[in-house]
ZATORLO-198635 format. One record per residue (C-alpha): residue number from 1; x negated, y, z negated; residue in three letters. Coordinates in steps of 0.02 Angstrom, whole numbers. Example, Ala and Ser with C-alpha at 12.3 -4.5 7.8 and 13.67 -1.06 7.14 Angstrom:
// ZATORLO-198635
+-----+--------+--------+--------+------+
: seq :   east :  north :     up : type :
+-----+--------+--------+--------+------+
:   1 :   -615 :   -225 :   -390 :  ALA :
:   2 :   -684 :    -53 :   -357 :  SER :
+-----+--------+--------+--------+------+
//
This chain:
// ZATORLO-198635
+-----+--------+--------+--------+------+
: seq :   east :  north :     up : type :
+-----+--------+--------+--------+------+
:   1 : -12219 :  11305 :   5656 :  UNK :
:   2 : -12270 :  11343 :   5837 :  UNK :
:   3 : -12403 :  11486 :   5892 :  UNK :
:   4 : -12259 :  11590 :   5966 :  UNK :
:   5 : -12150 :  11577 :   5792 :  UNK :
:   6 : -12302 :  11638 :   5720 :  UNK :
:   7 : -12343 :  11772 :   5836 :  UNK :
:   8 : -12157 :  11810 :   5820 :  UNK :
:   9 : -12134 :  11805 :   5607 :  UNK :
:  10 : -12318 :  11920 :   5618 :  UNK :
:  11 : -12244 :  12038 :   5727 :  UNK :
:  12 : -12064 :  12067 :   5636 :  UNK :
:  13 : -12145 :  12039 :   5450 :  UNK :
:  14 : -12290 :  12190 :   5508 :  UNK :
:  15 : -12154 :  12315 :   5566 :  UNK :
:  16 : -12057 :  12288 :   5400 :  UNK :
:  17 : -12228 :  12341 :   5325 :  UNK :
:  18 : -12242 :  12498 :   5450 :  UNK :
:  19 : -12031 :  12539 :   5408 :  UNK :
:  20 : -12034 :  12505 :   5205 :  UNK :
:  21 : -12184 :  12641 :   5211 :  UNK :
:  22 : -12307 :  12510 :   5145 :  UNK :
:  23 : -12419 :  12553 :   5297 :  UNK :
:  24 : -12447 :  12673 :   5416 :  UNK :
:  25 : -12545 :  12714 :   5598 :  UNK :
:  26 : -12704 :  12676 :   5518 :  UNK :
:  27 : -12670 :  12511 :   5487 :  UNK :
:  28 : -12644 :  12508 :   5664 :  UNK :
:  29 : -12802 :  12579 :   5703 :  UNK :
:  30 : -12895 :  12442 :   5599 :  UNK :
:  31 : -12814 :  12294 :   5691 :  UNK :
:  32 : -12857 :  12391 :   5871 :  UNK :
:  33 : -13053 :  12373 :   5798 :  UNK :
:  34 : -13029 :  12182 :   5805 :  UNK :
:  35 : -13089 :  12079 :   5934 :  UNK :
:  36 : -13180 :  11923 :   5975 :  UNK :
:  37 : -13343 :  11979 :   5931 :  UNK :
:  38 : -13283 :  12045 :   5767 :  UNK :
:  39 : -13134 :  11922 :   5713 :  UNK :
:  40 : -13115 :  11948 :   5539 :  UNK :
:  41 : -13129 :  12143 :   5543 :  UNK :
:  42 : -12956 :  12191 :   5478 :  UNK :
:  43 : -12982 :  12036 :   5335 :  UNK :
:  44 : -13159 :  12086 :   5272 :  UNK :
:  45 : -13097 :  12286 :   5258 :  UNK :
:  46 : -12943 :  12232 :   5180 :  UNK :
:  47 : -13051 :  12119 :   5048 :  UNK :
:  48 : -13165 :  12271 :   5030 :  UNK :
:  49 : -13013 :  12388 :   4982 :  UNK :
:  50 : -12967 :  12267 :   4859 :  UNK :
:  51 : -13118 :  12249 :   4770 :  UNK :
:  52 : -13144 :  12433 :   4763 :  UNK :
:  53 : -12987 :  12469 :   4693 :  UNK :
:  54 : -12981 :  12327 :   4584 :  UNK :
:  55 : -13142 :  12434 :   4508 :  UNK :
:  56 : -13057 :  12591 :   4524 :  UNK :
:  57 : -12882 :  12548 :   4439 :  UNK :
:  58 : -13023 :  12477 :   4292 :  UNK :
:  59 : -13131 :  12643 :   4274 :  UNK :
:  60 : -12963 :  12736 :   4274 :  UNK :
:  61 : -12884 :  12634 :   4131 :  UNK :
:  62 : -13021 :  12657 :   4006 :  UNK :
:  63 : -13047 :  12825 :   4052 :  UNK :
:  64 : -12860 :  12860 :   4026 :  UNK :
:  65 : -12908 :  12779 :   3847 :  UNK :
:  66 : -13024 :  12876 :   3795 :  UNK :
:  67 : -13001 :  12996 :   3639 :  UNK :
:  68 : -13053 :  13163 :   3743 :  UNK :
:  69 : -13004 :  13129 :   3946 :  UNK :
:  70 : -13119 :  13174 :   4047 :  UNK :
:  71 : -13032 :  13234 :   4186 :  UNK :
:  72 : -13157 :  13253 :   4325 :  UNK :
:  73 : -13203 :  13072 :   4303 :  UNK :
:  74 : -13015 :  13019 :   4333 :  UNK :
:  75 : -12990 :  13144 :   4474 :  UNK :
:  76 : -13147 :  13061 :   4571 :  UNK :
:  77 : -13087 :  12914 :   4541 :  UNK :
:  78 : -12907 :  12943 :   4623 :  UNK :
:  79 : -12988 :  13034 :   4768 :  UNK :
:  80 : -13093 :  12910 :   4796 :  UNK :
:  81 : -12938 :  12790 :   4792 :  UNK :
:  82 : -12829 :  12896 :   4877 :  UNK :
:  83 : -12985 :  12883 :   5034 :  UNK :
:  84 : -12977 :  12722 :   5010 :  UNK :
:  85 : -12796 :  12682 :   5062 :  UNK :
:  86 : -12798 :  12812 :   5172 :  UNK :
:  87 : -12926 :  12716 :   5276 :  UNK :
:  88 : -12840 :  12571 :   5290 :  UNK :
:  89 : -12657 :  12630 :   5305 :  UNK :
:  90 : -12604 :  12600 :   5129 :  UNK :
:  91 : -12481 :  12751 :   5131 :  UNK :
:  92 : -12381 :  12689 :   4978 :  UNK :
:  93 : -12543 :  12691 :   4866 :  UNK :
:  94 : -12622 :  12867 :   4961 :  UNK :
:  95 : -12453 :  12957 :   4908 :  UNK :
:  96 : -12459 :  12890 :   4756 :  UNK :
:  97 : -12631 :  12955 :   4712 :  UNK :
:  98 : -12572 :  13127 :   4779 :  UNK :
:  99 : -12446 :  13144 :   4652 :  UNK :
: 100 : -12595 :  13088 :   4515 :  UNK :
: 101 : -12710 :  13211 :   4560 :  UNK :
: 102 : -12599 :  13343 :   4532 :  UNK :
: 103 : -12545 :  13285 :   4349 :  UNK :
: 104 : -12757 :  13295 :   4347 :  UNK :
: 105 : -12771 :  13452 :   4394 :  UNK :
: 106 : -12651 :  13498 :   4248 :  UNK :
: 107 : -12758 :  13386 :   4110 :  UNK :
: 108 : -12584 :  13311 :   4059 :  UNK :
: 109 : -12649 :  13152 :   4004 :  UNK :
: 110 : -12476 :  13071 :   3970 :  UNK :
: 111 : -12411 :  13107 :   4147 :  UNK :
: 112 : -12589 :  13034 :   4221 :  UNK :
: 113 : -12555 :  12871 :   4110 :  UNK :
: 114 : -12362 :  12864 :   4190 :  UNK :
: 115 : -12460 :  12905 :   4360 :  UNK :
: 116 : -12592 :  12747 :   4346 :  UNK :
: 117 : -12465 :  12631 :   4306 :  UNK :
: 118 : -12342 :  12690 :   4480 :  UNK :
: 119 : -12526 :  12667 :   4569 :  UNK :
: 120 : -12577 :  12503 :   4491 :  UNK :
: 121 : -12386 :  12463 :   4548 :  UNK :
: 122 : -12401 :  12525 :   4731 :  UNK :
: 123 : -12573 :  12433 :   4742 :  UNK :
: 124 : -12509 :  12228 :   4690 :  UNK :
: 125 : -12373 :  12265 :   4804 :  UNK :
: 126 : -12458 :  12325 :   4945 :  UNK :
: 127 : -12601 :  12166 :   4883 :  UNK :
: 128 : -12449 :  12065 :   4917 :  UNK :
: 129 : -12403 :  12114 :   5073 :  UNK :
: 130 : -12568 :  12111 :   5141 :  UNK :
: 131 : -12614 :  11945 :   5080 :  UNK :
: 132 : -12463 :  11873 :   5135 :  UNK :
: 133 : -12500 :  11965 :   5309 :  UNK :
: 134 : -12673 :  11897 :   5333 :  UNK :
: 135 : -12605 :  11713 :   5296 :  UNK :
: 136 : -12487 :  11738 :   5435 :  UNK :
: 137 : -12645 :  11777 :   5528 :  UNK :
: 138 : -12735 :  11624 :   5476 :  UNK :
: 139 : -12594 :  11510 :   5522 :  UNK :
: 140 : -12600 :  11574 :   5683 :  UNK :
: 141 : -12793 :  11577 :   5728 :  UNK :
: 142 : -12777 :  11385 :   5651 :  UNK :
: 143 : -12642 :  11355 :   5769 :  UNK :
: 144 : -12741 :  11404 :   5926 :  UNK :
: 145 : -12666 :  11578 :   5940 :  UNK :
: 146 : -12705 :  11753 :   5960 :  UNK :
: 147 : -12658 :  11871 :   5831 :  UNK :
: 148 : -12512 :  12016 :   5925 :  UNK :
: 149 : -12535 :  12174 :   5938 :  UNK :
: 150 : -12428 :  12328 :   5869 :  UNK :
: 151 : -12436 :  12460 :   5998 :  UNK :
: 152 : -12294 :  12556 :   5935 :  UNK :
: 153 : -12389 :  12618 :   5755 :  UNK :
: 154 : -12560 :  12650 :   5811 :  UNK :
+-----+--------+--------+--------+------+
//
């Protein structure tokens, strides 16, 4: 496939992300901090956010195990989440945590179980799309181009 194809399939396949509510503006954001100086920027913060909540969605399933659930634990660990996609745009998996913290607040352990697994959910996909996203972005660096710009979401 040519550079413009490319440019083109990033382009259309990122707005799908931006429209289906995967990400939002601070994805945006993160791509504007790019540049030549700092070319894998958006790849290495997107790498960090999955190993973090790799860790997280891990803490959170053996705390949700536990025979007394300790609820402060599992409420640090979805805000901390919940910053986590917020930084890089990951609006699926922010609102997501939103709606956990609240079944926190309430100690209902059975609706925080039903909450990690809609998170855990929200997070491959949003793995997925990302992954999928910065492959797009390989193809085109390895073709000679230079990755577009969204304007529109930031």
């Amino acid at each position: 496939m040519e550079v413009h194809q490319l440019q083109r399939s990033f382009l259309e396949y990122t707005t799908s992300l931006f429209r289906e509510g995967f990400l939002d503006g601070q994805f945006g954001q993160l791509q504007m901090l790019q540049d030549e100086s700092n070319p894998d920027f958006v790849v290495e913060v997107v790498s960090l956010f999955f190993e973090d909540s790799q860790r997280i969605l891990n803490d959170l399933s053996i705390t949700l195990n536990q025979q007394n659930v300790d609820f402060k634990k599992i409420d640090a660990n979805v805000h901390q989440l919940k910053g986590s996609s917020s930084s890089i745009g990951a609006q699926r998996v922010r609102n997501a945590c939103i709606a956990f913290r609240n079944f926190c607040e309430g100690q209902n352990a059975d609706a925080c179980r039903r909450c990690l697994q809609q998170v855990k959910q929200e997070y491959l996909l949003v793995k997925e799309k990302l992954e999928a996203l910065i492959r797009l972005e390989q193809q085109i660096v390895a073709a000679g181009g230079v990755i577009p710009m969204l304007n529109e979401f930031s």
